[in-house]
C-alpha positions as CSV (number, residue, x, y, z in Angstrom):
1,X,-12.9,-15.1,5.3
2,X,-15.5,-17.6,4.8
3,X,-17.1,-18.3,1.5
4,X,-19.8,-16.4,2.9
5,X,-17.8,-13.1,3.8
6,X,-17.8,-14.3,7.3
7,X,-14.1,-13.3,8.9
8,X,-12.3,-16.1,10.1
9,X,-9.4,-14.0,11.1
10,X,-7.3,-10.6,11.1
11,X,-4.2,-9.9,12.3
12,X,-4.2,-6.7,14.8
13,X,-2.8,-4.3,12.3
14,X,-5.4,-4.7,9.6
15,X,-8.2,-4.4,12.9
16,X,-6.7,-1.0,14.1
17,X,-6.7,0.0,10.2
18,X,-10.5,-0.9,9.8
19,X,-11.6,0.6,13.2
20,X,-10.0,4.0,13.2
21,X,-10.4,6.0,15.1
22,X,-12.5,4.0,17.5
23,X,-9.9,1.3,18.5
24,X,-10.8,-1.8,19.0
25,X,-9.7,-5.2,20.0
26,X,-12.8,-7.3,19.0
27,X,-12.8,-9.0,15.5
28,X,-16.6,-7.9,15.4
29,X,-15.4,-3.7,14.9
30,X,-13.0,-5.2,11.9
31,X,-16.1,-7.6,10.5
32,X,-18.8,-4.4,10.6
33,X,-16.4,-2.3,8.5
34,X,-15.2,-5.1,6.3
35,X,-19.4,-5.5,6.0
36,X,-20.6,-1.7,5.8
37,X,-17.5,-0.5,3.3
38,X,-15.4,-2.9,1.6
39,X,-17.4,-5.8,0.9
40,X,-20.4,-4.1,-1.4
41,X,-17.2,-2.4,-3.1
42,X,-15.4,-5.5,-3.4
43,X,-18.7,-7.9,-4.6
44,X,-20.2,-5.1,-6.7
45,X,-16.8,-5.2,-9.2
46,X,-16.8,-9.5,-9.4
47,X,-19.3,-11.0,-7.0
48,X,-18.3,-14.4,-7.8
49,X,-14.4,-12.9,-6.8
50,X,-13.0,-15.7,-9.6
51,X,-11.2,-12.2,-10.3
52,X,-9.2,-10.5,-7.8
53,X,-11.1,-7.6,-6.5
54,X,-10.0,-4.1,-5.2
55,X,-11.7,-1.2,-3.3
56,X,-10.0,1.8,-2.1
57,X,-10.6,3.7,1.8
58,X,-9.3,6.0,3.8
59,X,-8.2,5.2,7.2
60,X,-7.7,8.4,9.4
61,X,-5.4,10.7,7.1
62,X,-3.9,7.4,5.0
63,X,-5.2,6.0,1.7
64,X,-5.5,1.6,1.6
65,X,-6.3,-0.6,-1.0
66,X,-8.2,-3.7,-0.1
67,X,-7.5,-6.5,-2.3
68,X,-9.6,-9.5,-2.7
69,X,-8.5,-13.2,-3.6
70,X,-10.2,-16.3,-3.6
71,X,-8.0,-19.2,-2.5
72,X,-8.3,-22.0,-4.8
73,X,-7.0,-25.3,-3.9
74,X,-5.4,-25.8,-0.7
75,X,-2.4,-24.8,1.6
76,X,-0.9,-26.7,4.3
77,X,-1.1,-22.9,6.3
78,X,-4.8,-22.1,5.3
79,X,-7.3,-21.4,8.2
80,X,-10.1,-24.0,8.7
81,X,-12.5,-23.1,6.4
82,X,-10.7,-20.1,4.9
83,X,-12.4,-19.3,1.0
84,X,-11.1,-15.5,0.6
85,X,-8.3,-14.1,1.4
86,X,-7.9,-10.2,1.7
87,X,-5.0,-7.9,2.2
88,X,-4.5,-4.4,3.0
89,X,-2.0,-2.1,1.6
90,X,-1.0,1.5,1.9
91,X,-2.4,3.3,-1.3
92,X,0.1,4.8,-3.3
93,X,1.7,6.3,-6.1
94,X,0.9,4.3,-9.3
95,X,4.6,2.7,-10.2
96,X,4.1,3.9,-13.8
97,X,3.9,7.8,-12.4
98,X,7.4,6.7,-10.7
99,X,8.7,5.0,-13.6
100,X,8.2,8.3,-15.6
101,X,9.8,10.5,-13.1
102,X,12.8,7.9,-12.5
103,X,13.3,7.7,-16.7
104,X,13.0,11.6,-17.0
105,X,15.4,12.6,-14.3
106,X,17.9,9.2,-15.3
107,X,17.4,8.3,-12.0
108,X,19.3,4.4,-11.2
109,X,17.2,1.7,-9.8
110,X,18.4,2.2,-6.5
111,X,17.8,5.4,-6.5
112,X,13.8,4.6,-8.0
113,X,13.7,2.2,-5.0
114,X,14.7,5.4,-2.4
115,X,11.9,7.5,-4.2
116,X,9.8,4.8,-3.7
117,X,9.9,4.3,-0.2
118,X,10.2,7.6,0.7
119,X,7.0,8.3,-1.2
120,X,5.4,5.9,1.3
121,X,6.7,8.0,3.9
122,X,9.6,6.1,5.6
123,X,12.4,7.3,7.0
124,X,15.9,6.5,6.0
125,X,16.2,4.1,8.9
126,X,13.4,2.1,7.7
127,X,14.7,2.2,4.3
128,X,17.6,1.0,5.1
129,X,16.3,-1.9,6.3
130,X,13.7,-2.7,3.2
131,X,17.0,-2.0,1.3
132,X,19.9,-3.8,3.3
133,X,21.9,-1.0,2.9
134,X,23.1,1.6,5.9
135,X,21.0,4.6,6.6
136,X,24.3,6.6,5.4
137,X,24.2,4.9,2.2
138,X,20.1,5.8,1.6
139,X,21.1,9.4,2.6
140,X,23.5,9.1,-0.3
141,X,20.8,8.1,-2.5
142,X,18.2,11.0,-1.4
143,X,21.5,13.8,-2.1
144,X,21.5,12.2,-5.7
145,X,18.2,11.7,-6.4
146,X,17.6,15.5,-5.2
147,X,20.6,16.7,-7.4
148,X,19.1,15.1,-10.0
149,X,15.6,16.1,-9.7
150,X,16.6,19.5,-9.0
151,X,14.9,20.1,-5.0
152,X,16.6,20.5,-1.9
153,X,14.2,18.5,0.4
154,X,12.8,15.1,0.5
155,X,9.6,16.7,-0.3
156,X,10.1,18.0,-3.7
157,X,11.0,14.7,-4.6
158,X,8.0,13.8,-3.6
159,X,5.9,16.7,-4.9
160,X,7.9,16.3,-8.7
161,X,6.2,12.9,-8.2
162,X,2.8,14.1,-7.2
163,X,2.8,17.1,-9.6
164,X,3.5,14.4,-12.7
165,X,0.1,12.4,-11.4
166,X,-2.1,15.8,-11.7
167,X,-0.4,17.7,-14.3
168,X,1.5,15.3,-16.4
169,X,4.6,17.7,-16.0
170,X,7.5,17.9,-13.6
């Protein structure tokens, strides 16, 4: 963006993200979300953005976090013009709820990484990848981690971790 919030670019992942469910192929869709939701939450937090900024939205049934950054100096790569960057990301678990579960259960940090993708919803395939390990090798990792944590599906691991966000408990 602009130093005036105008978009100078997004790629066509963050577009289909900020025009669910009507999808569109037209930067001007992305801008009037960007305009209508993000940027009031974004400008009402640091409206200068010297800070990095954050708002949170929901994108069909998923959870994002928009973070805000102002680009300072310059970069060989930078668009023409380019003053704020921003960049979307799957909401999450906070990483101190999975550190806690991951030092309760003695869980290794391979295993921590496993719980954290598969929190995110990927499948062993795709964690394999993130991991550069085979997909047998993650489906090692989810046996352990479910031996250790006591479950018998990847979902209560992932529900031990969602119960210690609202309850504090596993």
């Amino acid at each position: 963006m602009d130093s005036e919030w105008k978009l100078i670019y997004a790629n066509a992942e963050a577009e289909r993200i900020l025009t669910h469910p009507q999808p569109s192929r037209m930067s001007g869709s992305a801008w009037t979300a960007l305009s209508k939701n993000l940027i009031p939450q974004l400008t009402a937090q640091n409206p200068s953005l010297l800070l990095a900024s954050r708002a949170e939205f929901i994108s069909g049934r998923r959870r994002y976090v928009c973070r805000a950054f102002r680009l300072i100096g310059s970069y060989r790569r930078r668009p023409a013009g380019a003053a704020l960057a921003l960049v979307l990301e799957r909401g999450g678990v906070p990483p101190h709820v999975v550190a806690e579960v991951c030092e309760r259960f003695r869980l290794t940090r391979r295993e921590r990484e496993v719980v954290e993708f598969s929190i995110r919803g990927l499948t062993n395939k795709e964690i394999a990848v993130r991991m550069n390990i085979s997909p047998n090798t993650v489906r090692a990792f989810v046996r352990m981690v479910m031996v250790k944590l006591g479950v018998t599906t990847r979902s209560g691991i992932v529900g031990i971790v969602f119960r210690t966000i609202y309850t504090g408990a596993s």
